[in-house]
C-alpha positions as CSV (number, residue, x, y, z in Angstrom):
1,X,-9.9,-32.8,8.7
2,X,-11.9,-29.5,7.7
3,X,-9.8,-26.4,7.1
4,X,-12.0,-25.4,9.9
5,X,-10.7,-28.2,12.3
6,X,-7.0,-26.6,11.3
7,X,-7.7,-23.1,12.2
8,X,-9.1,-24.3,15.3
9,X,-6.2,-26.1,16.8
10,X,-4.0,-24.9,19.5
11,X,-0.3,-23.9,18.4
12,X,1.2,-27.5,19.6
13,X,-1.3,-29.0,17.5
14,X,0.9,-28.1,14.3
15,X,2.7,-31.5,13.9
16,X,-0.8,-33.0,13.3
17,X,-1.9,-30.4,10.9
18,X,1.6,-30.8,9.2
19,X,1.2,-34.3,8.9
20,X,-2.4,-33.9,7.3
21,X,-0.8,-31.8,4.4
22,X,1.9,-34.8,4.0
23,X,-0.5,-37.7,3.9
24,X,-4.1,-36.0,2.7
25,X,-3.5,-36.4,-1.7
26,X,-5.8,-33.1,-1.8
27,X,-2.3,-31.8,-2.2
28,X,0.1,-32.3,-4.7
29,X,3.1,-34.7,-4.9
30,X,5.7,-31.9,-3.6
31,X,3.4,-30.3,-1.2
32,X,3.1,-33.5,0.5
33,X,7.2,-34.4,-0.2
34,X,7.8,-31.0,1.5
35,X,5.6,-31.0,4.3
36,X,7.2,-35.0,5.3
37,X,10.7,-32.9,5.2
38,X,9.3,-30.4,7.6
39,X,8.1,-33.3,9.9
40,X,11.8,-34.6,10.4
41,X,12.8,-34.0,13.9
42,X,16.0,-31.7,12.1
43,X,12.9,-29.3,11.1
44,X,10.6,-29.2,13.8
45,X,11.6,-25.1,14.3
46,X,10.5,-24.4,10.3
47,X,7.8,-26.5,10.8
48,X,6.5,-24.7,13.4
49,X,6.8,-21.5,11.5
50,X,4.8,-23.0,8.4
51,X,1.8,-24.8,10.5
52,X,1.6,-23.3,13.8
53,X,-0.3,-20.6,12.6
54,X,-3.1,-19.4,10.5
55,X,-2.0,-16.9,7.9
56,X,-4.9,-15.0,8.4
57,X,-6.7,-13.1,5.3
58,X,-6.7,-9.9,7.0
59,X,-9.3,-6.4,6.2
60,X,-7.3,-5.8,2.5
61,X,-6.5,-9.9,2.1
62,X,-3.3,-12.3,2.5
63,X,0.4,-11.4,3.0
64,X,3.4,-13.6,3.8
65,X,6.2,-15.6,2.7
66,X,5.8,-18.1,0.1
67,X,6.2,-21.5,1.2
68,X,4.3,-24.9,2.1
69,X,1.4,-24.7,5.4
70,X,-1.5,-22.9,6.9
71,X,1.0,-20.0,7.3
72,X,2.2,-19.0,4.2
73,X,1.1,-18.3,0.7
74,X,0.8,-21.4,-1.8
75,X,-1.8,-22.0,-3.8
76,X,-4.4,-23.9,-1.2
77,X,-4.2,-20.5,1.0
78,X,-4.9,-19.1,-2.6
79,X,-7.7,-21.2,-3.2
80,X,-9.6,-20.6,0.2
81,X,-9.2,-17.1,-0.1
82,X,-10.4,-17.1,-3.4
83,X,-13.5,-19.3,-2.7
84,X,-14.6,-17.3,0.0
85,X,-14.5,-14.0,-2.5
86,X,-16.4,-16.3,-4.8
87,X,-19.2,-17.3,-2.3
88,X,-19.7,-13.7,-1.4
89,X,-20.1,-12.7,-4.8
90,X,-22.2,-15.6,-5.4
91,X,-24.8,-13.8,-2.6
92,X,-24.8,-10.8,-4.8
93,X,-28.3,-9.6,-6.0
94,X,-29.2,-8.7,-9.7
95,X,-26.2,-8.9,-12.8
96,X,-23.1,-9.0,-10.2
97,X,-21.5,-12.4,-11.1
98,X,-22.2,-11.7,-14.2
99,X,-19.8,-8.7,-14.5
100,X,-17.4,-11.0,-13.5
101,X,-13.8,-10.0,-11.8
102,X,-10.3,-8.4,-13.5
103,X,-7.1,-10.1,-11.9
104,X,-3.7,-8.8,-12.0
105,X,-0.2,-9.8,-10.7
106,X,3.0,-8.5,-10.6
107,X,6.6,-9.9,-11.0
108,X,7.2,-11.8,-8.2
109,X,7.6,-15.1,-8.1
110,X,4.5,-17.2,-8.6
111,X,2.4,-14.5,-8.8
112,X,1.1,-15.4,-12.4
113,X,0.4,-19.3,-11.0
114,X,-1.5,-17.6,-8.3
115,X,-3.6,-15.5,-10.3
116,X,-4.5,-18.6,-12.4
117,X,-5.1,-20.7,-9.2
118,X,-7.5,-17.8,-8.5
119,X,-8.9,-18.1,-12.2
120,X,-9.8,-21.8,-11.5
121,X,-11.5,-21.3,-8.8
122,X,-13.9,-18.4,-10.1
123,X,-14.3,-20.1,-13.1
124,X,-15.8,-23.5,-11.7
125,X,-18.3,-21.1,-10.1
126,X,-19.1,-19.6,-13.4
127,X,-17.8,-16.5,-12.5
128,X,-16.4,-14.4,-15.8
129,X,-12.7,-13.8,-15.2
130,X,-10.9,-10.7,-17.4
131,X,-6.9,-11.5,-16.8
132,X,-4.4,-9.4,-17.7
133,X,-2.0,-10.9,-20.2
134,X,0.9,-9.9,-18.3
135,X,2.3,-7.7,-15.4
136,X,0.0,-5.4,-14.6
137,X,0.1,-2.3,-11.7
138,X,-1.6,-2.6,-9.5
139,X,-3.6,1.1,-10.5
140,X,-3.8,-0.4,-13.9
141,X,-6.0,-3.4,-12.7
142,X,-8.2,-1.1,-10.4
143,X,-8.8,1.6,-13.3
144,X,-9.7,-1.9,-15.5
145,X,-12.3,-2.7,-12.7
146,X,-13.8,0.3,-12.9
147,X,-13.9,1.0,-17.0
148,X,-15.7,-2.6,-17.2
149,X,-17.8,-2.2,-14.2
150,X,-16.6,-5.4,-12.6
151,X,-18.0,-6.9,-9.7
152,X,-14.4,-7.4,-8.0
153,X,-11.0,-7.6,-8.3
154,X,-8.1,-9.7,-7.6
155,X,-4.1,-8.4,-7.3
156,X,-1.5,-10.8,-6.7
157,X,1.5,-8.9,-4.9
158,X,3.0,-8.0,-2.4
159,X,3.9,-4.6,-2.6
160,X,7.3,-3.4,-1.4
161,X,8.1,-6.7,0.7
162,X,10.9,-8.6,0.6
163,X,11.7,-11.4,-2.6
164,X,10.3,-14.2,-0.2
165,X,6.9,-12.3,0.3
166,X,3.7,-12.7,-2.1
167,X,-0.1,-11.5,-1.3
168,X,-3.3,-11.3,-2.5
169,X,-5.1,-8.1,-2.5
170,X,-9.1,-8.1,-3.2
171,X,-11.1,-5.2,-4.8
172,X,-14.2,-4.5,-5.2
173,X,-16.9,-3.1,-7.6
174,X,-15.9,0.6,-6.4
175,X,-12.6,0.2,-7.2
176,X,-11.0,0.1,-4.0
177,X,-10.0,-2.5,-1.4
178,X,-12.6,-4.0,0.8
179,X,-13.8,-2.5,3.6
180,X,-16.6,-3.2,5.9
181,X,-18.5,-5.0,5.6
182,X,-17.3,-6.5,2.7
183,X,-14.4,-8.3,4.3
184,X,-15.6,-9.8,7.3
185,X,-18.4,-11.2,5.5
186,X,-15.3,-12.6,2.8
187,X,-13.6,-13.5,6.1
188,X,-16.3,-15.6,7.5
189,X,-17.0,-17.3,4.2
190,X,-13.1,-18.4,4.9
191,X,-13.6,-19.8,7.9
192,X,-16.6,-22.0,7.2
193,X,-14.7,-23.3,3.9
194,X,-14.7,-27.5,4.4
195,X,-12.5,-29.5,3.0
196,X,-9.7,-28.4,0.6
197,X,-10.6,-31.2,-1.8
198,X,-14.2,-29.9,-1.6
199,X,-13.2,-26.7,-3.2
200,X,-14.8,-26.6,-6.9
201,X,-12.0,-26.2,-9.9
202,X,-12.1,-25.9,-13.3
203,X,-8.3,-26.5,-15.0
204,X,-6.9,-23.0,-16.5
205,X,-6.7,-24.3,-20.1
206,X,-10.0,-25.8,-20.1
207,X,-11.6,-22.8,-18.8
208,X,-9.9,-20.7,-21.2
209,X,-11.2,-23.2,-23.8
210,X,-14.5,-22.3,-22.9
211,X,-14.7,-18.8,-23.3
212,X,-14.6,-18.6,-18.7
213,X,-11.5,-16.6,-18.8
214,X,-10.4,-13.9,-21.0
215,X,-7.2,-12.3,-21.9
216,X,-6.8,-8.3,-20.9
217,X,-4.3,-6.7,-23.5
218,X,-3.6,-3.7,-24.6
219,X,-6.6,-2.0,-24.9
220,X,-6.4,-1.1,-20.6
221,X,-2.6,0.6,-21.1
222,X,-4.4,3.2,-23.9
223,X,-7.9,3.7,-21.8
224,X,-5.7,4.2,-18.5
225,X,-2.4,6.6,-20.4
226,X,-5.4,8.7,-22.4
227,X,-7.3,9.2,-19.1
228,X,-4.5,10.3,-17.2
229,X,-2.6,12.2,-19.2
230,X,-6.4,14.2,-18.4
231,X,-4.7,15.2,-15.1
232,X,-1.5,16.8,-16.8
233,X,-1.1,20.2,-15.3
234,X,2.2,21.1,-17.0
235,X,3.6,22.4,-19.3
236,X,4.9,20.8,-22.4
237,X,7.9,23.1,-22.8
238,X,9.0,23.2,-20.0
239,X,8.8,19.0,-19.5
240,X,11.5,18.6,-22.4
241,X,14.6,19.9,-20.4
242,X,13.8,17.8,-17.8
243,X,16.7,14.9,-17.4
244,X,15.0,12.3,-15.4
245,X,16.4,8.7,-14.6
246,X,13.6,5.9,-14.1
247,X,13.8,2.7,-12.3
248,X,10.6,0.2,-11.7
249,X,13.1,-1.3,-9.5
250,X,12.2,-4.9,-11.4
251,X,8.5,-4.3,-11.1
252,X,5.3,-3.1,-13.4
253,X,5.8,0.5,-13.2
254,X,8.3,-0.1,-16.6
255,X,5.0,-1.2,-18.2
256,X,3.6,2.3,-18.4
257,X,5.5,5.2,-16.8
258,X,8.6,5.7,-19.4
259,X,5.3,5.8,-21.9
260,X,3.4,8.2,-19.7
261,X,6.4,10.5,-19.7
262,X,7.0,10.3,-23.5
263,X,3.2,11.0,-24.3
264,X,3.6,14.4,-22.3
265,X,6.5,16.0,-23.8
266,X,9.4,14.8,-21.4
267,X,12.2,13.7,-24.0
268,X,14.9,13.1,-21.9
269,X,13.9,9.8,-19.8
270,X,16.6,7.4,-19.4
271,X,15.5,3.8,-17.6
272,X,18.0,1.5,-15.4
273,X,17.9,-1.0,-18.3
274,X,18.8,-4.2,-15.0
275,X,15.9,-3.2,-13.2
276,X,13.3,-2.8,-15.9
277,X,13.4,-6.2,-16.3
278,X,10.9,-8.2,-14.2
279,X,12.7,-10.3,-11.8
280,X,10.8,-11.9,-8.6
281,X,14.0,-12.2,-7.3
282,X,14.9,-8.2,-7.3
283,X,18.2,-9.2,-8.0
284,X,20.2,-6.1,-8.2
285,X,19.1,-4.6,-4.8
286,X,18.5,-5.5,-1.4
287,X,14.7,-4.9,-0.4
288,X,12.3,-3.5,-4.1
289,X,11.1,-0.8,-1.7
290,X,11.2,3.0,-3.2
291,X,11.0,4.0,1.2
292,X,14.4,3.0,1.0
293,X,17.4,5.1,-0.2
294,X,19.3,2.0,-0.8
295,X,16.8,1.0,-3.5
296,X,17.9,4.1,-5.7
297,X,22.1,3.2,-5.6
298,X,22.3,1.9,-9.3
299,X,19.8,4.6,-10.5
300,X,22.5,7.3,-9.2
301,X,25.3,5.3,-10.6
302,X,23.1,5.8,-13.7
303,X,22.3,9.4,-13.8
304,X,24.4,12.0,-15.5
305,X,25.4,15.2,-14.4
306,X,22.0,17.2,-16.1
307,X,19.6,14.8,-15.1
308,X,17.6,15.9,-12.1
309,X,15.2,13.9,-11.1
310,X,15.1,10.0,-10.0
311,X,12.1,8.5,-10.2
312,X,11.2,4.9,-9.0
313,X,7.9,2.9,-8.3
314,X,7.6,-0.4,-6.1
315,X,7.1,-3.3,-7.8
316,X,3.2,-3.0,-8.4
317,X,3.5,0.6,-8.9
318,X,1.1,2.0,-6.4
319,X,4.2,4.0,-5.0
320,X,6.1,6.5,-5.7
321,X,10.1,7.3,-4.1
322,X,11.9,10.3,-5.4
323,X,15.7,11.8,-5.1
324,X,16.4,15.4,-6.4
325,X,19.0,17.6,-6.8
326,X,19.7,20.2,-4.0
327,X,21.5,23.4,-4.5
328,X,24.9,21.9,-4.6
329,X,23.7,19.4,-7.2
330,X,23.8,16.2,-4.4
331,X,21.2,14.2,-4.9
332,X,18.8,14.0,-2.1
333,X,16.2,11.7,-1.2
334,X,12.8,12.6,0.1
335,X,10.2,10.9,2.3
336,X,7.1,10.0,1.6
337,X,5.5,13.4,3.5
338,X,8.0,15.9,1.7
339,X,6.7,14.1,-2.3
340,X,3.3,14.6,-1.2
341,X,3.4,17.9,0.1
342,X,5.4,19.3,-3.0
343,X,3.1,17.3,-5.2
344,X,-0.4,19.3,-3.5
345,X,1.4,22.8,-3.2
346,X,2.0,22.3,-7.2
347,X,-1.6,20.7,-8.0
348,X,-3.7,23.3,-5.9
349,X,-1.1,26.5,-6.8
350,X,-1.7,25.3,-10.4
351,X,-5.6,24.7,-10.0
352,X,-5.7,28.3,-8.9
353,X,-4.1,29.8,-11.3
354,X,-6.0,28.1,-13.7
355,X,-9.4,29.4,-11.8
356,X,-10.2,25.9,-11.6
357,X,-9.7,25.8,-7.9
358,X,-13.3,23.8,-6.7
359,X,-15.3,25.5,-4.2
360,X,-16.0,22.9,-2.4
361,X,-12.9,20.8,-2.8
362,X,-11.6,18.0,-0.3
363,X,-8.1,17.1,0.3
364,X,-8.2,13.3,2.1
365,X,-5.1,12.4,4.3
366,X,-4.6,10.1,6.7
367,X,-3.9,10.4,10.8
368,X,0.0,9.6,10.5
369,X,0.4,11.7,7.2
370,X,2.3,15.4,7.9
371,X,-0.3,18.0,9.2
372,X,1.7,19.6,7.4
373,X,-0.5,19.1,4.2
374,X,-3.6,19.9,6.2
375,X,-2.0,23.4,6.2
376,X,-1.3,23.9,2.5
377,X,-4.9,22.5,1.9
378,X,-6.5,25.1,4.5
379,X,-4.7,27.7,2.9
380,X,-6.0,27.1,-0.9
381,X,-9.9,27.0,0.7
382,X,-9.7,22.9,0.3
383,X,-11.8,20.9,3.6
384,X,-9.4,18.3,5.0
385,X,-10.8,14.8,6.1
386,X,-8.5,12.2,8.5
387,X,-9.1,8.6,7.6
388,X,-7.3,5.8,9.1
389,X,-3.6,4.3,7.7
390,X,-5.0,2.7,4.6
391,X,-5.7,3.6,0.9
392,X,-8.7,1.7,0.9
393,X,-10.5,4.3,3.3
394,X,-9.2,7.3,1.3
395,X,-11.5,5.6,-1.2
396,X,-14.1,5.1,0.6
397,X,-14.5,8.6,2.4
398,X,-13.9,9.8,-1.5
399,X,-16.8,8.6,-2.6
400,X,-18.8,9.5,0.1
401,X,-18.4,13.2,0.0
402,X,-18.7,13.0,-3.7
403,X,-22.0,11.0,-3.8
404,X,-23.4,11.8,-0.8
405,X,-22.2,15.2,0.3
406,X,-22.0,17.0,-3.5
407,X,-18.0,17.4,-2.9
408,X,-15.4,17.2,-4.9
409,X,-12.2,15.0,-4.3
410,X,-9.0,16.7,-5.5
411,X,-6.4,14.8,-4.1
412,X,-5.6,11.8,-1.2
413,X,-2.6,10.6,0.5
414,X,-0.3,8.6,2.9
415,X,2.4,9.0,4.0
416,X,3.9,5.7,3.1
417,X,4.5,7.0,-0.5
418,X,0.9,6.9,-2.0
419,X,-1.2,9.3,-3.8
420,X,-3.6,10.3,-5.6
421,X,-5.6,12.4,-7.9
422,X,-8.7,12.2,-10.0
423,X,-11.2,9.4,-9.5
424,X,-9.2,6.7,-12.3
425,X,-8.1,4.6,-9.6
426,X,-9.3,2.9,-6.9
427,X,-6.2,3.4,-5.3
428,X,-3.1,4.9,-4.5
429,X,-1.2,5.6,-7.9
430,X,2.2,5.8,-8.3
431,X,2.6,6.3,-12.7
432,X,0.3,9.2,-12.2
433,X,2.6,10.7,-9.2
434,X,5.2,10.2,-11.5
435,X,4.1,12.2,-13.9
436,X,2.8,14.6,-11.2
437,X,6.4,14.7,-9.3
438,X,8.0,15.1,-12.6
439,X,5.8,17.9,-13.7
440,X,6.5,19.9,-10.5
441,X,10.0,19.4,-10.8
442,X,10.1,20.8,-14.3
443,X,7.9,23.8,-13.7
444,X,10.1,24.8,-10.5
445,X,13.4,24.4,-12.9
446,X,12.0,27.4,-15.2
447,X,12.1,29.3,-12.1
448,X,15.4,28.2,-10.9
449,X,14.5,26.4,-7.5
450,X,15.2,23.4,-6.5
451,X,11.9,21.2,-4.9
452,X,13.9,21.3,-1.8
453,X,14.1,25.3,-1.8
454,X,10.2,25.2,-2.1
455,X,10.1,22.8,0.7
456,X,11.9,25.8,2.6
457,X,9.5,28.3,0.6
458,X,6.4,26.1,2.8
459,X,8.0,25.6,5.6
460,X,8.8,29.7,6.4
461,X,4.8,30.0,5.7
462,X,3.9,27.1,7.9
463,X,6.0,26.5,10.2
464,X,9.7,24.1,9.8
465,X,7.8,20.5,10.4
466,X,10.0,17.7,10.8
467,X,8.5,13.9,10.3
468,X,9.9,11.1,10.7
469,X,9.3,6.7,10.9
470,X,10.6,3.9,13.0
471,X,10.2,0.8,12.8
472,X,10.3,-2.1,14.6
473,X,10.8,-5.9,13.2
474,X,9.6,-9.1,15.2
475,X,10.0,-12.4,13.6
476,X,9.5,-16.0,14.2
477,X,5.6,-16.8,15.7
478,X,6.3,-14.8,18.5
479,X,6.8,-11.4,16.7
480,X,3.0,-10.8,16.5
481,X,2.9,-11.7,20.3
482,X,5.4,-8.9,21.3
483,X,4.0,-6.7,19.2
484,X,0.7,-6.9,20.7
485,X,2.0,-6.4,24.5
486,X,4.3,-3.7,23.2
487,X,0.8,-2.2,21.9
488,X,-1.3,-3.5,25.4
489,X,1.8,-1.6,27.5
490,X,1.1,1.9,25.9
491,X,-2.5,1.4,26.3
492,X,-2.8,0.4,29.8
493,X,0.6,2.3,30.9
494,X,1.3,5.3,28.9
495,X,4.0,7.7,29.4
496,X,3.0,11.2,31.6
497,X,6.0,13.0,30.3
498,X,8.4,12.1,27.4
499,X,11.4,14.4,26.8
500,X,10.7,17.0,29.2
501,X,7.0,17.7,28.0
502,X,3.5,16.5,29.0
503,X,1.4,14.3,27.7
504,X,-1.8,16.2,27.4
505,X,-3.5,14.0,25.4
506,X,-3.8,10.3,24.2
507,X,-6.0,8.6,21.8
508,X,-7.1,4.9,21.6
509,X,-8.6,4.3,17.9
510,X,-9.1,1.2,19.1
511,X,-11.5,1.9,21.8
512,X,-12.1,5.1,20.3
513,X,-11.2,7.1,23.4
514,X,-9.5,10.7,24.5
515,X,-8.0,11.2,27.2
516,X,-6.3,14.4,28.3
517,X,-4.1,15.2,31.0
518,X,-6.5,17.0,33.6
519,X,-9.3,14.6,32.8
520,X,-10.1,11.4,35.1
521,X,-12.8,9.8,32.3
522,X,-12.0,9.2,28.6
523,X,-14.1,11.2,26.4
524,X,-15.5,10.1,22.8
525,X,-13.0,9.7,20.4
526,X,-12.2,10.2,16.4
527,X,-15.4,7.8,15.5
528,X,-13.0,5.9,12.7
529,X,-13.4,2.3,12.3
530,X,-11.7,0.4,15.2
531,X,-8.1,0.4,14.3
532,X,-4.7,-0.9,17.1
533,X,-3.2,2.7,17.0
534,X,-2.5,4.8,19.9
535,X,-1.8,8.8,19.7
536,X,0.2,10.9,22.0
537,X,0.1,14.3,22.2
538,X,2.8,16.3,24.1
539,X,2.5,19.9,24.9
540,X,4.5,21.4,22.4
541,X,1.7,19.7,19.9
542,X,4.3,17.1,19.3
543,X,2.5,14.0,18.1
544,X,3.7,10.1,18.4
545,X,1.6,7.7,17.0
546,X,2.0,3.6,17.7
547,X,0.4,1.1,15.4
548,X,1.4,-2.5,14.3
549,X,1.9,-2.8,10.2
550,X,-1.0,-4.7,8.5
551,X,1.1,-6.5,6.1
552,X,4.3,-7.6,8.2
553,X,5.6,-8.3,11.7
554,X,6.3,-4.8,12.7
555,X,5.6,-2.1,14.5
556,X,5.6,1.8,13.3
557,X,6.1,4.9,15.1
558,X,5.6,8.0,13.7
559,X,6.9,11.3,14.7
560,X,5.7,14.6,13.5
561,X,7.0,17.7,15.1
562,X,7.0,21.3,14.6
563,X,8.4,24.4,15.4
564,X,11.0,27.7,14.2
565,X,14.4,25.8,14.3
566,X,15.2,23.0,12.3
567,X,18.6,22.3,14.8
568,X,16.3,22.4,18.0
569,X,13.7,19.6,16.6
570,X,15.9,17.2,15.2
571,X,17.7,17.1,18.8
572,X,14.2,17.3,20.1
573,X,13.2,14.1,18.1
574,X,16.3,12.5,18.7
575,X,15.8,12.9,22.5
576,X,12.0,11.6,22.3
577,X,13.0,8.6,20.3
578,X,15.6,8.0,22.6
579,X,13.6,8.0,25.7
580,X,10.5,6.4,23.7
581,X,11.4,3.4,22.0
582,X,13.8,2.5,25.4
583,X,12.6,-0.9,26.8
């Protein structure tokens, strides 16, 4: 049976395909004892979960929970991936295998035998593989991509997910994740793969032997702190007051941010010595996710009464959670939107006083990000640029502008805690927003404020804005299902009137449609790749925006309001939520 056949068969079809990975000895002795456990009557519900489904490799790659079947990450789902990257690479004219691929991984568990599964597999294909020699961020690997001109790369995490999660992230030559066409044509290669067995290999140690894989040491931490320590924009007195506590939160940021820090005059750093060290198992807190206040409990048990900044990255460092010190010296924790508005008033206010403000500079967000940072870009001259949810297409438009258009990329963001600045990366990067966050906080202390009192400094310019998330979680096979009719319900059925105001208008990126209010026919839409989100706009330019997660069985709703009174709009958001996310 082809990996083909499998992907083909209907849902009740999984006890067959679970009894292929039992009896077929392409897979190893405890795949095989594992997936004869899974067939016993007692286990016919996990079963179901593991080989009922197809863990798809999605537009940035794979996602899910560890485990045995077509439907979870182990090293055959690693394989395929890998050997449809391989194949496309393979199609590549002129030197492009040749310049081989970088692979990283993080600290979760199995993520180094997963990046050597993905070795083996390059490697039989002659494909040069550069491999870090240990835990790597993920900006780390993608600024290594670019300094050795590689033809892809590899990333084995799984970002801010749960203990039980791994992925597989691909990048390619630009730096970035793959976009179109890219991955579909990765995608396809995936679904025409045979036999599992039929997969060429080369053993790790042998192809290590032979010169087909080499080690990535230090020399990518010096290259990666010298160039951005290039994007410094404070100042070195004022960084030394600075108390700052650090937490990778067991991840790779411990690799390079406390050294980051040091290098540019902060000398009071202390680290939460438990969670520095790398633990797959993110032992000391609930969920390794800096989007979560709870993440930061043993990193305020930690700080002392002049330290007044916490700092902590997600456990392949491409994010970026702060808590700060208000007036009343609480510490209070910020979203995603408030870091990354605080972080572009300081880089463009700085830029400008430093006459280095580029005339034609371009500030990239995203269409759930605050348009609140649309304003501070507008006001500082800087063009702004509305990409879908996804780093990958910050990158992308990026590049564009600057190669194509003669623009100049200052500074991208989401609002899911990434940013960044300068073209070192790839990708979102959370050491550099360290340092950046850090920076801002230091210059505001020499002027006595607080970063929330310049959050109120903005908001009295631009108006109070007040954004906010929800999520939804759907597990078991049928989460993605009731996702997708929650999805088909607000398409086909959409609200007229939510909270006492109009819907005036709604966009379908999906369909890339508009339709407003006193309109019978949809108009053209955004022109962004096709993407399941749907936009609501009321008539007090309240915005909701609906779109499934891309890397687990959720569904986000994002809320961004503004107005003059910070009272009315949180009842205003409360009363909207209420009446919006009511079955």
């Amino acid at each position: 049976m082809s990996i083909q056949d499998i992907m083909l068969q209907k849902k009740e079809d999984f006890i067959q395909t679970a009894r292929f990975w039992a009896e077929n000895p392409s897979f190893d002795y405890k795949t095989q004892a594992e997936a004869k456990k899974l067939l016993a009557d007692e286990f016919r519900d996990e079963c179901k979960e593991c080989f009922g489904s197809i863990l798809e490799f999605g537009t940035g790659g794979l996602r899910g929970i560890m485990g045995i079947g077509t439907n979870r990450i182990n090293r055959y789902t690693v394989q395929t991936a890998t050997e449809g990257v391989a194949r496309i690479i393979k199609k590549m004219k002129n030197d492009s295998v040749s310049k081989g691929v970088i692979i990283g991984y993080d600290t979760r568990n199995r993520s180094f035998e997963f990046a050597k599964v993905s070795s083996e597999v390059l490697a039989a294909h002659g494909i040069p593989v550069f491999l870090f020699a240990e835990i790597a961020p993920t900006p780390l690997v993608s600024c290594e991509l670019l300094r050795r001109n590689a033809v892809a790369g590899i990333i084995i995490t799984a970002s801010h997910n749960p203990p039980e999660y791994n992925g597989y992230k691909v990048y390619w030559e630009n730096g970035g994740q793959i976009v179109p066409p890219v991955d579909n044509q990765i995608i396809d290669q995936i679904r025409n793969i045979t036999e599992i067995d039929r997969i060429p290999t080369i053993s790790f140690e042998k192809a290590l032997q032979q010169g087909k894989v080499e080690w990535i040491n230090s020399g990518a931490d010096e290259y990666y702190l010298k160039t951005v320590s290039k994007l410094s924009l404070g100042k070195r007195e004022d960084n030394k007051k600075l108390g700052i506590v650090f937490t990778p939160l067991h991840g790779t940021g411990g690799r390079l941010v406390p050294e980051l820090l040091r290098q540019q005059g902060f000398e009071n750093v202390k680290v939460v010595e438990q969670q520095m060290v790398p633990d797959g198992n993110f032992s000391t807190i609930a969920s390794p996710n800096p989007e979560d206040i709870n993440a930061f409990d043993m990193a305020v048990d930690h700080a002392s009464d002049d330290d007044e900044l916490i700092l902590a990255n997600d456990p392949d460092a491409d994010r970026l959670g702060v808590m700060v010190r208000d007036a009343d010296r609480q510490w209070q924790w910020l979203t995603g939107n408030q870091i990354g508005v605080l972080i572009l008033d300081f880089i463009l206010s700085n830029l400008k006083q430093q006459k280095r403000l580029p005339l034609n500079g371009v500030i990239i967000t995203t269409i759930v990000t605050t348009p609140l940072l649309s304003k501070i870009a507008v006001k500082y001259g800087m063009n702004v640029i509305e990409v879908l949810t996804g780093f990958k297409w910050i990158r992308k438009e990026a590049l564009h502008i600057e190669n194509d258009q003669g623009a100049k990329f200052v500074f991208g963001m989401e609002e899911s805690h990434g940013y960044l600045m300068g073209d070192h990366s790839g990708d979102k990067d959370g050491i550099w927003a360290s340092l950046a966050f850090a920076e801002m906080v230091a210059s505001l202390r020499e002027k006595n404020m607080t970063p929330q009192e310049r959050l109120n400094q903005i908001h009295q310019e631009h108006g109070i804005h007040l954004d906010a998330l929800k999520t939804r979680a759907f597990s078991g096979t049928g989460g993605i299902e009731k996702i997708q009719q929650l999805m088909k319900r607000l398409r086909n059925s959409p609200p007229k009137s939510i909270a006492g105001q109009t819907v005036v208008k709604i966009t379908d990126y999906l369909n890339n449609t508009i339709l407003h209010a006193d309109e019978t026919c949809h108009g053209d839409g955004p022109g962004l790749p096709k993407s399941n989100v749907i936009s609501l706009e009321l008539a007090d330019k309240t915005r909701i925006l609906a779109r499934p997660s891309g890397t687990e069985p959720k569904i986000k709703y994002y809320f961004n309001l503004h107005g003059k009174n910070s009272e009315l709009l949180t009842k205003h958001l409360d009363a909207i939520q209420a009446e919006f996310l009511n079955d």
